[in-house]
C-alpha positions in Angstrom: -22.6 -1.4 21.5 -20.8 1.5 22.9 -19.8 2.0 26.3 -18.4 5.4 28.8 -16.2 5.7 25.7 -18.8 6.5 23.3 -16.9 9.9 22.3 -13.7 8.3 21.8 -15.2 5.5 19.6 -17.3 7.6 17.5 -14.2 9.8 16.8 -12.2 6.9 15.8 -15.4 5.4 13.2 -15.3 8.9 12.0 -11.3 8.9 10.9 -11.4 4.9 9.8 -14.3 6.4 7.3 -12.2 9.0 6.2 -9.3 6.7 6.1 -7.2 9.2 8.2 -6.7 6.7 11.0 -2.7 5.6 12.3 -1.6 2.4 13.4 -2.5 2.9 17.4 -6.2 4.0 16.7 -6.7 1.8 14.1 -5.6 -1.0 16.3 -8.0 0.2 18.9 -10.9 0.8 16.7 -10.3 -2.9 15.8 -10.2 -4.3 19.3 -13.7 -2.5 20.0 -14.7 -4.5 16.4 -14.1 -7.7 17.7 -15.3 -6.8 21.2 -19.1 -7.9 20.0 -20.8 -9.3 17.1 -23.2 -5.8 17.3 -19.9 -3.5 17.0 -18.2 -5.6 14.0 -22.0 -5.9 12.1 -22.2 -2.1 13.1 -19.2 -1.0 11.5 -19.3 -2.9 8.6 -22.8 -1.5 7.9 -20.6 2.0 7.9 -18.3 0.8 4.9 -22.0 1.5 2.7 -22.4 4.7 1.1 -26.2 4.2 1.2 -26.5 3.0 4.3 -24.5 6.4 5.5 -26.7 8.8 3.4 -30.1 7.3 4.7 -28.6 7.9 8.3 -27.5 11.2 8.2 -31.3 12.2 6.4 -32.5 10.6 9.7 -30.3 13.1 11.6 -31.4 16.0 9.8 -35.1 14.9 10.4 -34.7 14.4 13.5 -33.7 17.9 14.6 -35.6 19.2 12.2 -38.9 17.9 13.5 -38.0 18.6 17.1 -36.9 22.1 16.0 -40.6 22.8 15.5 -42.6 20.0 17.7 -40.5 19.5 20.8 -38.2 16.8 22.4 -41.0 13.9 22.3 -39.9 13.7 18.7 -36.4 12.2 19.5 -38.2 9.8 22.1 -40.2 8.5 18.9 -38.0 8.3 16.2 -35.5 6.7 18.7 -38.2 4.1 19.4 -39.3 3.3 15.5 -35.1 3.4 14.2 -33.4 2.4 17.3 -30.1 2.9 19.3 -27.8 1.8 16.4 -29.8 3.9 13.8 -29.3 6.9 15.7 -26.0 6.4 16.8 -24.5 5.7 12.8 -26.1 9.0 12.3 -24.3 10.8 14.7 -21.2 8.9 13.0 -22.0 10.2 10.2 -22.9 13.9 11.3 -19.1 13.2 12.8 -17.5 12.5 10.1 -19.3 15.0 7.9 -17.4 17.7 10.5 -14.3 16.1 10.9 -13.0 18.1 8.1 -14.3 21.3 8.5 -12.7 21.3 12.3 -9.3 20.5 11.2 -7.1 23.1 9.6 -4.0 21.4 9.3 -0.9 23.9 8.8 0.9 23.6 5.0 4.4 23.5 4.5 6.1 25.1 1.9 9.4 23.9 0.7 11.6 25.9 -1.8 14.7 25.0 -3.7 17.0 27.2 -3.7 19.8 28.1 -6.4 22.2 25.9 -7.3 21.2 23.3 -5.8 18.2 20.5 -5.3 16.1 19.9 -2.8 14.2 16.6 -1.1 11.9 16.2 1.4 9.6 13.2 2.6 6.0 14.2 2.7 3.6 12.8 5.2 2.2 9.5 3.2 5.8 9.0 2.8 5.9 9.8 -1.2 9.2 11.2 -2.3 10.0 14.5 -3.9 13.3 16.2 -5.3 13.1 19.8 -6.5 15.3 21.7 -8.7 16.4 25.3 -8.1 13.7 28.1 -7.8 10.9 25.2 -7.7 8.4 24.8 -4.5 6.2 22.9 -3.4 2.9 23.1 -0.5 2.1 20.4 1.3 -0.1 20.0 4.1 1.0 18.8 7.8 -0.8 16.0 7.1 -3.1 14.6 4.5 -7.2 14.4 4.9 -9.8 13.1 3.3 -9.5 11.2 0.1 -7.2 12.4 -2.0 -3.4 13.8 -1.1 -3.0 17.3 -2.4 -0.3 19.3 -3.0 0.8 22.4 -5.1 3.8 22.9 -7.1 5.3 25.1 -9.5 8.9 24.7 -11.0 10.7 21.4 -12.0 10.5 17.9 -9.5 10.8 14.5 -9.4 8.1 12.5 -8.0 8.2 9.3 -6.3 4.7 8.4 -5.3 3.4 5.8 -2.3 0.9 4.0 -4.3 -3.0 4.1 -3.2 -5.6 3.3 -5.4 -8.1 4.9 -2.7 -6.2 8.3 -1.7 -4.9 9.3 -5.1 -1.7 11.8 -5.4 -3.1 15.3 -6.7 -0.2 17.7 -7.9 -1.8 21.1 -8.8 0.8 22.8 -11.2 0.1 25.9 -13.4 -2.8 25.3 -15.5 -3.2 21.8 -14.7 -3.3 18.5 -12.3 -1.9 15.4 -12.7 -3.6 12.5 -10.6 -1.2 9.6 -9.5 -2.0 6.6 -7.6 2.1 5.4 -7.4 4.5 6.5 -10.1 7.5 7.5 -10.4 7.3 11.2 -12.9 9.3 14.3 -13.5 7.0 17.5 -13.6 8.2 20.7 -15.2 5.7 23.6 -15.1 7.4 27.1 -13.7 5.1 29.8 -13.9 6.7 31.7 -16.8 6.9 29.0 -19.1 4.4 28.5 -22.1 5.0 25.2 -22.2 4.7 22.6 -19.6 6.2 18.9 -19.4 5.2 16.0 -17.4 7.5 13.0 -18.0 6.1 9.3 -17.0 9.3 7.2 -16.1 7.0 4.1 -14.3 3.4 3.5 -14.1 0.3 5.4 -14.9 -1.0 8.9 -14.1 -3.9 11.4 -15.8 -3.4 15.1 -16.8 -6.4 16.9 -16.1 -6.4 20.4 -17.5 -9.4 22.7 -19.1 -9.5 23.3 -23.0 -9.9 26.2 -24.9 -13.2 25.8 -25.0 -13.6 25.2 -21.0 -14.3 21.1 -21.3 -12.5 19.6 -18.6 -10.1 16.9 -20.2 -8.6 13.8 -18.8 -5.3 12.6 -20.5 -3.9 9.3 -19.7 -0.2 8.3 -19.9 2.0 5.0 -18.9 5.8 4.8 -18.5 7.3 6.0 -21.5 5.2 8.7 -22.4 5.5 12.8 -22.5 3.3 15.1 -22.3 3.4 18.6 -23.6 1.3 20.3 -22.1 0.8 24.3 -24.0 -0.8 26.8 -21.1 -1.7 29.3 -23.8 -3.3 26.9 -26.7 -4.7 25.0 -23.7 -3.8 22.1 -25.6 -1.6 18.8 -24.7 0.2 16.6 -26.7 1.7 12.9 -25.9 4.7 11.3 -27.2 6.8 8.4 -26.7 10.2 9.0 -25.8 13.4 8.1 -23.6 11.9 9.8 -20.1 14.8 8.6 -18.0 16.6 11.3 -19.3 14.5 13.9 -17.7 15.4 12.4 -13.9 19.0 12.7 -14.3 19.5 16.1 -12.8 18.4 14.3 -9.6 22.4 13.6 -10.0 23.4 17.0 -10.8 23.6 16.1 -15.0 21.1 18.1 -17.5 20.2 15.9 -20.2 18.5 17.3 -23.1 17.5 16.6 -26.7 16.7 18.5 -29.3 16.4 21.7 -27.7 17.1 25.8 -28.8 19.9 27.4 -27.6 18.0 29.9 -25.7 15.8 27.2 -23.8 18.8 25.1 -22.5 20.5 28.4 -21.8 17.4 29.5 -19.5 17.5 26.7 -17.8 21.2 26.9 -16.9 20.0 30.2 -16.1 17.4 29.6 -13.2 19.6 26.9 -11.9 22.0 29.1 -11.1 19.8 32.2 -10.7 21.4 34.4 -13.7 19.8 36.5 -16.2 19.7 35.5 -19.8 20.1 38.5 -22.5 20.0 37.6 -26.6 21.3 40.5 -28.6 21.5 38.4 -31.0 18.9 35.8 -32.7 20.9 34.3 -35.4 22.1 31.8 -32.9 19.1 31.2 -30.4 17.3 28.5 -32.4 20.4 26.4 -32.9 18.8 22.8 -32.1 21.3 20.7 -29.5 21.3 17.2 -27.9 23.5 16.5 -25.1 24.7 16.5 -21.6 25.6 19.4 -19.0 27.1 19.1 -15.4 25.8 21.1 -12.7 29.2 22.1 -10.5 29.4 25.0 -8.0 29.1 27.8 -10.7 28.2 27.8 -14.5 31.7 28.6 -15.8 32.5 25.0 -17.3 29.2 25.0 -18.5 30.2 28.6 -20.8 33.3 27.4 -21.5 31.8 24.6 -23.7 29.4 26.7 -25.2 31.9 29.2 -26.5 34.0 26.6 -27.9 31.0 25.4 -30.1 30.2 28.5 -30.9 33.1 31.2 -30.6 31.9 34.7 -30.3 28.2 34.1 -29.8 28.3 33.1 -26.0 29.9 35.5 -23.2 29.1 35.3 -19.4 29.4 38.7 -17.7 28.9 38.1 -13.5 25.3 37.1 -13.6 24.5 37.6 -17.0 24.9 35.2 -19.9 24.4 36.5 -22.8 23.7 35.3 -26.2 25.6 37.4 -29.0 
C-alpha cells in the first residue's frame, strides 16, 4: 500500500482529511488512489469518523502497552490488526498533529480614514472595509472552519462551502456563513451592533444575558440588531441594499438621529463629534450623503437644514 514515499503519502492523507489540500497534492494524493485497489479501499475507509477514532485508540494502546511490557507488544498487535490498521493509525496520529505544528502568520488589514479598503483573503472570499475598521486573517486557512476577526464596518462577499463555514468574530458576537453576501457593522464603541443580509443565509451566534449560547438565523432581506449591553438581538425585514452602498463612496441611511449619522461622518473622516446642544441631536433623518475628499459638502447641507445648529471647526463638528 505504501511505498519509499510512505512520509510524503501519509502527510498528504493527513491534509485531504483536514481538507487543507491544493490542486498539485490533491492531484497526487489521487494518482497514489488509483494506483491500487488497497490504497483507494484504504482511503475511503479514512472518510469514516468511526473508523478514525477506533484507529487512533489502537495507537494509543499500542504505546501504551509497550510503554510498560516492551517492543514484543508492537510485534503482536501488528500481527492480530495488521499493516493497514496500523498504518490509518499513524494517519490519524498525523492528522491529529498537523494543526498543532502549524502556526500560520495572521494578517491584519486596517482601513484607514477617508477611505475604504479591499483585500482578497486566502479561500478567495471578498471583503471591503470602511474607515477605522480591521480585520485578522490568517496566512492561510486550517482545519474546518475559516476564521477571521473584525471590528468596525465591512462588506462581505463569501466563497460558499457548506463544509469550511466562514466564522467572523465581531465584538460580542459571530456570525457563521457558508456563501453570502452581508454588511457587518460592530466597532468597539458602539452599543448597538448591525449585521445586514443582502443574499443568502447566515447564523448570529452570541451569549444572552443569562449566558445561553443563542443561534439566530437570517436570509436575504433581514437585519439584525444586535444590543452588546442588553445581550439581546432583534430581526427585521428591511431594504438591506442600502447598507452596501458606501462600497461606492454614498451613505445611505434611514431613519436615523442626528448625532448617529453625524458620528459616522465622523469616523469616516476621523473628526471629533461635540453636542452642546441636545435639542437637535435626536432629529430623525432619511437620506443620502457623498463621501468626497473632505466632509465640507457634507456640513454645508446640514446647516442649510438646520441653520445655526451645525458648525465644523478643523476637526471638530459640532452640534449647537
Amino acid at each position: 500500500m505504501f511505498n519509499d514515499n510512505t512520509d510524503r503519502i501519509k502527510n498528504l492523507i493527513a491534509k485531504h482529511i483536514l481538507h487543507d489540500l491544493n490542486e498539485d497534492e490533491a492531484a497526487e494524493l489521487e494518482s497514489w488512489r488509483q494506483d491500487s485497489q488497497q490504497n483507494n479501499e484504504f482511503l475511503s475507509r479514512l472518510s469514516d469518523p468511526e473508523y478514525l477514532r477506533k484507529r487512533y485508540q489502537d495507537f494509543v494502546e499500542i504505546n501504551s502497552e509497550e510503554a510498560s511490557h516492551g517492543k514484543q507488544v508492537r510485534h503482536s498487535r501488528f500481527i492480530r490488526w495488521g499493516a493497514a490498521a496500523l498504518a490509518a493509525a499513524a494517519v490519524v496520529l498525523a492528522v491529529l498533529l498537523l494543526p498543532k505544528l502549524r502556526t500560520p502568520k495572521l494578517m491584519t488589514v486596517t482601513a484607514p480614514h477617508k477611505g475604504i479598503a479591499s483585500l482578497v483573503l486566502p479561500d478567495g472570499s471578498k471583503v471591503w472595509m470602511k474607515s477605522a475598521s480591521s480585520i485578522t486573517y490568517p496566512e492561510k486557512f486550517y482545519g474546518s472552519a475559516r476564521n477571521v476577526s473584525f471590528s468596525g464596518e465591512g462588506y462581505f462577499e463569501v466563497s460558499s462551502s457548506e463544509e469550511n463555514p466562514f466564522i467572523v468574530s465581531a465584538d460580542g458576537f459571530k456570525v457563521k456563513v457558508t456563501g453570502t453576501k452581508l454588511d457587518i457593522k460592530s466597532y468597539r464603541d458602539d452599543k448597538v451592533a448591525v449585521a445586514a443580509l443582502i443574499e443568502g443565509e447566515v447564523t448570529l451566534i452570541y451569549t444572552d444575558s443569562l449566558g445561553n449560547e443563542v443561534e439566530d438565523k437570517m436570509v436575504g432581506g433581514e437585519l439584525s440588531m444586535f444590543d452588546k449591553t442588553k445581550r439581546s438581538n432583534t430581526l427585521l425585514k428591511t431594504n438591506t441594499s442600502i447598507y452596501s452602498s458606501w462600497i461606492g463612496g454614498v451613505y445611505s441611511f434611514e431613519s436615523e438621529t442626528l448625532e448617529e449619522i453625524l458620528r459616522q461622518v465622523c469616523r469616516y473622516y476621523g473628526y471629533n463629534l461635540i453636542v452642546s446642544d441636545s435639542s437637535v441631536k435626536d432629529r430623525v433623518l432619511s437620506g443620502r450623503l457623498k463621501m468626497g475628499e473632505n466632509a465640507n459638502s457634507i456640513i454645508e447641507a446640514f446647516q442649510e437644514f438646520l441653520p445655526g445648529h451645525i458648525k465644523l471647526e478643523s476637526d471638530t463638528i459640532i452640534i449647537q
